[in-house]
MITORZA-807850 format. One line per 2 residues: number of its first residue (from 1); for each residue x negated, y negated, z negated of C-alpha. Coordinates in steps of 0.2 Angstrom, whole numbers. Example, Ala and Ser with C-alpha at 12.3 -4.5 7.8 and 13.67 -1.06 7.14 Angstrom:
2
1) -62:22:-39 | -68:5:-36 .
***
This chain:
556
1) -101:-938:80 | -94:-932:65 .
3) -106:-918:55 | -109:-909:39 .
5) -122:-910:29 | -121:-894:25 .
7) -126:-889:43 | -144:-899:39 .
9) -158:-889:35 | -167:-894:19 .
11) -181:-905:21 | -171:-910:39 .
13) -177:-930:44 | -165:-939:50 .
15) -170:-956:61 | -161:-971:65 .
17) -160:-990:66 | -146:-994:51 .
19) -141:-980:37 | -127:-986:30 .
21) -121:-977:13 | -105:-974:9 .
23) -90:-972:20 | -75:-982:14 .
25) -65:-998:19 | -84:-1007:20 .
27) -93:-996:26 | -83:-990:38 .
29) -77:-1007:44 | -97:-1011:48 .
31) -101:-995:57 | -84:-998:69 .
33) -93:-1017:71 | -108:-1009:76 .
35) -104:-994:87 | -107:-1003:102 .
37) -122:-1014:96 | -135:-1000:105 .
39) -140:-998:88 | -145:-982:83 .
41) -132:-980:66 | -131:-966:52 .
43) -115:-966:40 | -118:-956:25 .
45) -100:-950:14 | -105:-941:-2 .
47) -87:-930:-1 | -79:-922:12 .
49) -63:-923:21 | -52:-921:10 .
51) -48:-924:-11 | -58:-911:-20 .
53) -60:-908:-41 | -80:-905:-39 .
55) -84:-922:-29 | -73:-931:-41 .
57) -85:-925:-55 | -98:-932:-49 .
59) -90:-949:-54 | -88:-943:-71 .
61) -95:-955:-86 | -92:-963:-102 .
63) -83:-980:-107 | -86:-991:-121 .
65) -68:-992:-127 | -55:-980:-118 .
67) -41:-993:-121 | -49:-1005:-110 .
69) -55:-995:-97 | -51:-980:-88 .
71) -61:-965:-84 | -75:-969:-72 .
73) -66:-954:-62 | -49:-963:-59 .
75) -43:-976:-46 | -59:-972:-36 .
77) -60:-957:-22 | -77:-948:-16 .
79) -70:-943:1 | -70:-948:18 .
81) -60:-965:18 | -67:-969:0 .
83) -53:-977:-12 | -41:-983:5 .
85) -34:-965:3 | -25:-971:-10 .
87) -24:-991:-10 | -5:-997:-10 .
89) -11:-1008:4 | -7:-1025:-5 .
91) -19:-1038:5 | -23:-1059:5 .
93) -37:-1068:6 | -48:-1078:-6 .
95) -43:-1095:-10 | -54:-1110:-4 .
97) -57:-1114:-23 | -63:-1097:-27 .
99) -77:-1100:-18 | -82:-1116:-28 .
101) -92:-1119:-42 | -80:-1123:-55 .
103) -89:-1132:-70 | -74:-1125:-83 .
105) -81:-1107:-78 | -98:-1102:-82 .
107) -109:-1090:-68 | -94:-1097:-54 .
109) -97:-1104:-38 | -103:-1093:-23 .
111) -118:-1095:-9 | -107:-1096:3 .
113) -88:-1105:8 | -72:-1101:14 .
115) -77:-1108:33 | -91:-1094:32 .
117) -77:-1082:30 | -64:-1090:41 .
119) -69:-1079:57 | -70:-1064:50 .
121) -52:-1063:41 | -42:-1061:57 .
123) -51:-1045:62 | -52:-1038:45 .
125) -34:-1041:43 | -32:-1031:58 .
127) -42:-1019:54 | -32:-1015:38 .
129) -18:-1013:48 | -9:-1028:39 .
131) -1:-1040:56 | -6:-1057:59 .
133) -17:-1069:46 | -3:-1077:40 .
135) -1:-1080:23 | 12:-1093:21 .
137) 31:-1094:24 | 29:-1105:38 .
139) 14:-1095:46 | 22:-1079:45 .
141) 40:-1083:49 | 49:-1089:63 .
143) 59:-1107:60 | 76:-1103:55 .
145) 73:-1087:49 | 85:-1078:40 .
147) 71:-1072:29 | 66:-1090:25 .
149) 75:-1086:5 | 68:-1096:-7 .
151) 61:-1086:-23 | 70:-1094:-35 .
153) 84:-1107:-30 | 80:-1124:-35 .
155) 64:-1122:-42 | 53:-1137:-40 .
157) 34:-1138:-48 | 17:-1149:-46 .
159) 6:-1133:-51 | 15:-1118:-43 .
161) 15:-1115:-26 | 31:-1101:-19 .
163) 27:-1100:-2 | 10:-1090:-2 .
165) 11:-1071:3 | 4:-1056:-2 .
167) 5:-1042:16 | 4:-1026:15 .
169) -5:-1014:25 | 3:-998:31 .
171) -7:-993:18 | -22:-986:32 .
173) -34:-973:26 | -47:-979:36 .
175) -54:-963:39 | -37:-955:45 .
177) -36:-971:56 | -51:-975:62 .
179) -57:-956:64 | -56:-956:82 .
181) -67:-970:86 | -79:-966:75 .
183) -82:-950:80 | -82:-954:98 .
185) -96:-969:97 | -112:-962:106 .
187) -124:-970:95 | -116:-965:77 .
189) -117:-951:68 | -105:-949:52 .
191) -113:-936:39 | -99:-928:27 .
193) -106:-921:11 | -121:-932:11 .
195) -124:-939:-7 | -138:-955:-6 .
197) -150:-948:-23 | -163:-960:-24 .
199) -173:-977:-14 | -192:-974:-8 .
201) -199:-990:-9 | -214:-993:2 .
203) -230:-998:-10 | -226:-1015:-10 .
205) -210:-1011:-16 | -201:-1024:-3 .
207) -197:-1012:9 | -187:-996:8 .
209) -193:-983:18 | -183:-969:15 .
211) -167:-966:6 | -166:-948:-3 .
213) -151:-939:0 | -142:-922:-7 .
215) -129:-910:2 | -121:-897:-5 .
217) -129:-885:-17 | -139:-901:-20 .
219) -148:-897:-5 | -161:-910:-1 .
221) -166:-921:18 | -167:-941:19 .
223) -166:-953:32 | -178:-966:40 .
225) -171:-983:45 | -176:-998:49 .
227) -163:-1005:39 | -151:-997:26 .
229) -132:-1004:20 | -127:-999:1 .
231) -108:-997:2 | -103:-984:-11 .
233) -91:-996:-21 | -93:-1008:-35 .
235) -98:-993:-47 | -109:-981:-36 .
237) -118:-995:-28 | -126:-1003:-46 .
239) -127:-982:-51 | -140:-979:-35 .
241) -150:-994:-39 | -151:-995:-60 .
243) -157:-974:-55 | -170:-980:-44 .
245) -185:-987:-52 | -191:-1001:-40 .
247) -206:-1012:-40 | -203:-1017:-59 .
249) -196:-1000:-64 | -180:-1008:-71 .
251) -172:-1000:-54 | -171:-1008:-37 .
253) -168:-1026:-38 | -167:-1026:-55 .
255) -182:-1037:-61 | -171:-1049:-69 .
257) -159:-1038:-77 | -144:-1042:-68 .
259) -138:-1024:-57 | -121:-1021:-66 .
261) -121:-1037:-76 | -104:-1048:-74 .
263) -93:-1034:-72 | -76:-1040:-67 .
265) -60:-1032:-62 | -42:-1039:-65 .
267) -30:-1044:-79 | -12:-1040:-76 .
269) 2:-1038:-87 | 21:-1040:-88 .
271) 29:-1051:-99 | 44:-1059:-105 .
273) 61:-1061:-98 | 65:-1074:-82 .
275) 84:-1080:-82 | 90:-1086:-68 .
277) 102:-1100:-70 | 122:-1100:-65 .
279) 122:-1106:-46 | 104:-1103:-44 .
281) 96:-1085:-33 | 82:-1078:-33 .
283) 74:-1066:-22 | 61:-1055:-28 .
285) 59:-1040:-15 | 51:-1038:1 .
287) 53:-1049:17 | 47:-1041:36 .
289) 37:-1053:45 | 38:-1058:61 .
291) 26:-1043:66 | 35:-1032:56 .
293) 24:-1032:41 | 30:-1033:23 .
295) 26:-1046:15 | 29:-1052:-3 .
297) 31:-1070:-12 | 24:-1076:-28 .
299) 21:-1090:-41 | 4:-1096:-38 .
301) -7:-1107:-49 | -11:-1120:-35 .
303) -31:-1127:-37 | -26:-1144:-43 .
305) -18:-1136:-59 | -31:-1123:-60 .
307) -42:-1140:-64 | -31:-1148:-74 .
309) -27:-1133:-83 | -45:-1127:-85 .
311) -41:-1109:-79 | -45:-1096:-68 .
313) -36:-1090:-51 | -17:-1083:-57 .
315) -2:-1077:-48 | 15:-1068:-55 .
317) 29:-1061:-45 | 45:-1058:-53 .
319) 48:-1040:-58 | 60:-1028:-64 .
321) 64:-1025:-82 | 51:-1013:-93 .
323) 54:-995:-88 | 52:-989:-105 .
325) 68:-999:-112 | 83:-990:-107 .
327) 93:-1005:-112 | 90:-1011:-91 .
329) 105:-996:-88 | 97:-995:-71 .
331) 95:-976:-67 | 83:-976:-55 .
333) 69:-985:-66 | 74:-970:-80 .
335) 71:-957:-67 | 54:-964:-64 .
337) 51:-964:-84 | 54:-947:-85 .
339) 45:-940:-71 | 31:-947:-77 .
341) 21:-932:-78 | 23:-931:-57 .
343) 18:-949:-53 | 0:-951:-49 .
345) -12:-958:-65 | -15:-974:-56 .
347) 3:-979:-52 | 9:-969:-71 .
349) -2:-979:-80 | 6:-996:-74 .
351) 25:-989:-73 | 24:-984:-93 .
353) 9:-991:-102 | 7:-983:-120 .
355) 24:-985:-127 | 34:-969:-128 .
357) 55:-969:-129 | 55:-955:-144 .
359) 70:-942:-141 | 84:-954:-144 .
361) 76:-965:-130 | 74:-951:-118 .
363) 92:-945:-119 | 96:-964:-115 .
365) 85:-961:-99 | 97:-946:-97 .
367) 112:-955:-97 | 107:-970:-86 .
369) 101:-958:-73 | 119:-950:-74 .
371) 129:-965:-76 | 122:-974:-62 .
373) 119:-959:-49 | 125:-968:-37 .
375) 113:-982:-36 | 100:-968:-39 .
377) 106:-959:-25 | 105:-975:-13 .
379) 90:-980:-17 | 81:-964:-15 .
381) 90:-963:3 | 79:-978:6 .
383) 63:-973:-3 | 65:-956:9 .
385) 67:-967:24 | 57:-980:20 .
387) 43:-973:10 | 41:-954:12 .
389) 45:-954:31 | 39:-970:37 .
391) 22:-974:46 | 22:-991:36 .
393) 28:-988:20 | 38:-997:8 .
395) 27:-1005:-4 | 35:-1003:-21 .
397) 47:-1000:-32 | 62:-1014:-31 .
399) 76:-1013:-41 | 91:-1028:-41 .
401) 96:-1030:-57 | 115:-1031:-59 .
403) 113:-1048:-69 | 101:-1063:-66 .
405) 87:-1055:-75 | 68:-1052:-72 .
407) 53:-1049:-79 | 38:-1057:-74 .
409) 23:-1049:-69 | 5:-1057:-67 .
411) -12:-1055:-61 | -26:-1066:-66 .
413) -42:-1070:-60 | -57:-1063:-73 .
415) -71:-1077:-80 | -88:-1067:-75 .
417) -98:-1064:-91 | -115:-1057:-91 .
419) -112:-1046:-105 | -98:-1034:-95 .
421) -108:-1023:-87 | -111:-1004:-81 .
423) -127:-995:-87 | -132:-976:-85 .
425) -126:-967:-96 | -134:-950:-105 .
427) -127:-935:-94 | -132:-930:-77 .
429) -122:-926:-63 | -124:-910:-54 .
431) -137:-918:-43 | -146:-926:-57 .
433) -141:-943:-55 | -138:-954:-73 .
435) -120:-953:-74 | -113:-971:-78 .
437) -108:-980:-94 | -94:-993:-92 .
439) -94:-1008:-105 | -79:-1020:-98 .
441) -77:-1035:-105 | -65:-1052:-106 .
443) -67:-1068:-110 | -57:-1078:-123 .
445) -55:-1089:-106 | -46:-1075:-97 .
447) -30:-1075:-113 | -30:-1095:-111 .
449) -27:-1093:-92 | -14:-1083:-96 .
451) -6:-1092:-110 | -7:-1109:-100 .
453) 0:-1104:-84 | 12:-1093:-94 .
455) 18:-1109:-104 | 19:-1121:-87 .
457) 29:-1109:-77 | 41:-1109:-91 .
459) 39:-1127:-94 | 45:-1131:-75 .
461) 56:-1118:-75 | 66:-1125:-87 .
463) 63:-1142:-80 | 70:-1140:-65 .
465) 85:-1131:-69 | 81:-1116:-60 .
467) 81:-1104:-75 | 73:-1099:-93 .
469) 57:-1090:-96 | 57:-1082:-113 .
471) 43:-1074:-118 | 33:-1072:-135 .
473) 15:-1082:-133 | 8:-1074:-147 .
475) 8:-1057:-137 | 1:-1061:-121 .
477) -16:-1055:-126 | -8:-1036:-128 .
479) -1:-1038:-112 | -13:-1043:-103 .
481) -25:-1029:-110 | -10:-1014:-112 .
483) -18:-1009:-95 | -35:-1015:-97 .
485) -47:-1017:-83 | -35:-1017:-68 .
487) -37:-1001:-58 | -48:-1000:-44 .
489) -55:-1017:-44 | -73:-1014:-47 .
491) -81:-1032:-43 | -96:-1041:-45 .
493) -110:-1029:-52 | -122:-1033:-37 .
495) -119:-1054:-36 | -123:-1063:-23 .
497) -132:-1081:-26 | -147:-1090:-21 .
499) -156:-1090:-41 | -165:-1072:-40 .
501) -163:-1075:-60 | -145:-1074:-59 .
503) -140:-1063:-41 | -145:-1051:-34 .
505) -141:-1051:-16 | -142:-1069:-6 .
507) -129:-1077:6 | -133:-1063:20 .
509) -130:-1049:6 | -148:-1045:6 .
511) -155:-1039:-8 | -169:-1054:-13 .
513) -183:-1041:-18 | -181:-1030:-6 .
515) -182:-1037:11 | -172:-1022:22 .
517) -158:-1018:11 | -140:-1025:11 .
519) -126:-1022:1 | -106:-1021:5 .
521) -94:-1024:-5 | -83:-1028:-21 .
523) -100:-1028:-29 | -109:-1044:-23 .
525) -92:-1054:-25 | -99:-1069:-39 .
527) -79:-1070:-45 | -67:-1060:-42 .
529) -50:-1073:-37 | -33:-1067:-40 .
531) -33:-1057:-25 | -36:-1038:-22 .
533) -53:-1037:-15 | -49:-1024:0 .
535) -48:-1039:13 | -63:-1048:7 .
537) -72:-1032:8 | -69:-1029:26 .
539) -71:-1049:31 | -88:-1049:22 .
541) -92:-1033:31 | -88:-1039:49 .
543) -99:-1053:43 | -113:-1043:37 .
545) -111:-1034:56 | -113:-1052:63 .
547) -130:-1055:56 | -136:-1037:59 .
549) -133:-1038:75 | -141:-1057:77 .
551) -156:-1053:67 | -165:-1035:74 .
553) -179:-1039:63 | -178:-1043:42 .
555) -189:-1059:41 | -187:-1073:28 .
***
């Protein structure tokens, strides 16, 4: 059963066995888990259906530096479906030494390992609508393929891997998609418009016994469950606890001042120029698995190097050359710089960064658009019929460049540092919550990361024939910042550990001071790997359905 909230009386009770708040991919993906479980469920969504100016206000904030970050508004969406409205789909999971403690990284190391993840990847992957858990050549692709192309002819390296994937989903809104279902489970109702406000502890603070919620006009009911699932995201989650004063009255399991702590996201970038070298190919676009999914190859900084190196998680793909330069001649990538102002913010920002062409430049986009119409023509045939018209869509932009010539595009893992964090900020939303204040920070680890997997790509590249990397070292630390925090990728402000001092869920995603309430999420993730969390979120949440389901009562 689907509802509104704005159908509730004020004051209306409502009753059930698990509230879970916040319906995106997480919480979405443990109230499909559970439909048939004979528990009673409630899924609580803040928005509505559909995108909407006032329920995007509500995320309003402040940043401490607006070049690092983006608005707290942006890359997020309060609406049924939550942020996989608008995810490009790009899916993989963790890698096994992610979940390690890595003694060259501070605050690493998770409560649980990769085996305690292993069963729940294949369903979460099909939930995501991304085909098979393959994420390998040889997994995903038949012997013989023609597919099988290697990414870059002749390239041979002890510390990069080329034949890990990235797959793509088609990309599901989890609420278009799993709508149906959802609203035909007996035992579930979904309730749109229904904003969690506040957490009533009992009075020995280790139990909550209601959670205070606000519909629309800010009018106010709650609910009563036995147990209670925070899913609202890597942002809202920490929000709803920091506003909520708890048994120390720092806010719900906050006694040790670490809700919002260890703030991570991403670092990505693009850098350089990649030549590939006479006699050599290289492949840089998509290839269509064996189940039909689009799938994607990249450099990956194997463990071994990772330790030898003393980095982080790092991956780069080879990319077409910086849309704002008009020297690539390609039309198709000036068309994109100059409809700028009709791309959405969280695809603009990464197609164009700050740099601006100046009039002289923009006629230059003029002219590539009209000297190579032809190749613009053909490629927008295929991004109509691939893209707009397609059930699974084309993933990206790829352009072939006419000569051997790429640029490199990365995407490093973050160091978690207590000191990046999300606080409430001054203002108030409309139903008196603390808005949020975002303090994002990185490490001088993160640039090194960079800089040394940078340098040993080129290093091998070189050595093994296969092509040149040219890039300026001294300005990877503006690359890898000209975005700032990467997009959408709010991780780690709810840890999860087994020190109470240091985390503050343990390894079933239990809050340790409260005895009946969970978390799901990006926000428990200890570090954040080089992967897009979307897949993690849903494997942890099929896991988290596991133990609810195996445990009826919260005992430790």
């Amino acid at each position: 059963m689907i509802v509104d909230a704005a159908t509730l009386p004020a004051g209306t009770l409502l009753e059930a066995d698990l509230c879970i708040a916040g319906a995106g991919a997480a919480g979405i993906a443990l109230a499909l888990a559970l439909a048939d479980s004979g528990l009673d469920v409630i899924l609580l969504e803040a928005g509505g259906e559909h995108e909407s100016a006032a329920a995007q206000d509500f995320y309003a904030g402040t940043v401490a530096d607006e070049r690092l970050h983006s608005p707290t508004h942006r890359y997020r969406q309060r609406r049924f479906g939550g942020s996989t409205t608008i995810w490009g789909g790009r899916c993989m999971p963790l890698d096994p030494i992610d979940f390690a403690r890595r003694d060259w990284i501070p605050d690493s190391g998770w409560p649980i390992g990769p085996r305690d993840l292993a069963a729940w990847y294949p369903p979460a992957n099909r939930l995501c609508e991304a085909g098979d858990f393959a994420y390998t050549i040889d997994e995903a692709f038949g012997e013989g393929a023609p597919l099988r192309r290697p990414l870059v002819e002749g390239f041979a390296s002890d510390a990069f891997r080329t034949d890990t994937l990235e797959r793509f989903s088609v990309p599901t809104d989890f609420a278009r998609r799993w709508r149906r279902p959802l609203a035909r489970a007996e035992r579930l109702r979904v309730v749109l418009g229904a904003s969690a406000a506040g957490l009533g502890l009992g009075g020995s603070g280790r139990r909550l016994e209601t959670l205070d919620v606000r519909g629309p006009g800010g009018r106010a009911f709650a609910v009563r469950a036995r147990r209670y699932v925070l899913a609202a995201g890597g942002l809202e989650t920490p929000r709803l606890l920091l506003a909520s004063p708890g048994a120390s009255g720092r806010g719900v399991g906050n006694a040790h001042d670490v809700v919002g702590r260890y703030y991570m996201c991403h670092l990505a970038g693009t850098i350089g120029t990649i030549e590939i070298a006479p006699g050599h190919r290289a492949w840089h676009g998509y290839d269509v698995a064996d189940d039909g999914v689009y799938c994607r190859r990249r450099f990956a900084l194997t463990a071994e190097a990772q330790r030898r190196l003393g980095t982080v998680n790092f991956i780069a793909r080879l990319h077409h050359p910086r849309i704002t330069d008009p020297r690539h001649r390609t039309g198709i990538l000036s068309l994109l710089y100059l409809a700028k102002s009709v791309i959405p913010y969280e695809y603009g920002k990464r197609l164009h960064g700050d740099e601006r062409a100046g009039p002289a430049g923009w006629l230059a986009h003029v002219r590539n658009v009209v000297a190579d119409a032809p190749g613009t023509a053909r490629f927008l045939a295929h991004w109509v019929r691939h893209r707009t018209l397609a059930e699974r869509k084309f993933p990206s932009v790829i352009v072939h460049p006419r000569s051997p010539r790429y640029s490199l595009d990365f995407h490093a893992e973050q160091v978690p540092l207590r000191d990046s964090r999300v606080t409430l900020g001054s203002g108030r939303d409309a139903h008196g919550m603390p808005r949020l204040h975002v303090d994002w920070r990185y490490a001088r680890q993160d640039v090194e990361t960079v800089q040394r997997a940078l340098g040993r790509l080129a290093a091998d590249l070189a050595a093994s024939g296969a092509g040149r990397f040219d890039y300026d070292p001294q300005t990877v630390e503006h690359e890898m910042t000209r975005y700032g925090a990467y997009g959408g990728h709010h991780i780690g402000t709810a840890r999860m550990g087994t020190d109470p001092r240091t985390s503050v869920v343990d390894a079933d995603c239990r809050l340790h001071e409260v005895d009946n309430l969970y978390l799901a999420g990006a926000a428990v993730f200890p570090t954040s790997s080089q992967a897009n969390p979307t897949l993690t979120i849903v494997a942890l949440a099929l896991r988290l359905a596991d133990h609810l389901r195996r445990t009826p009562e919260d005992v430790r």
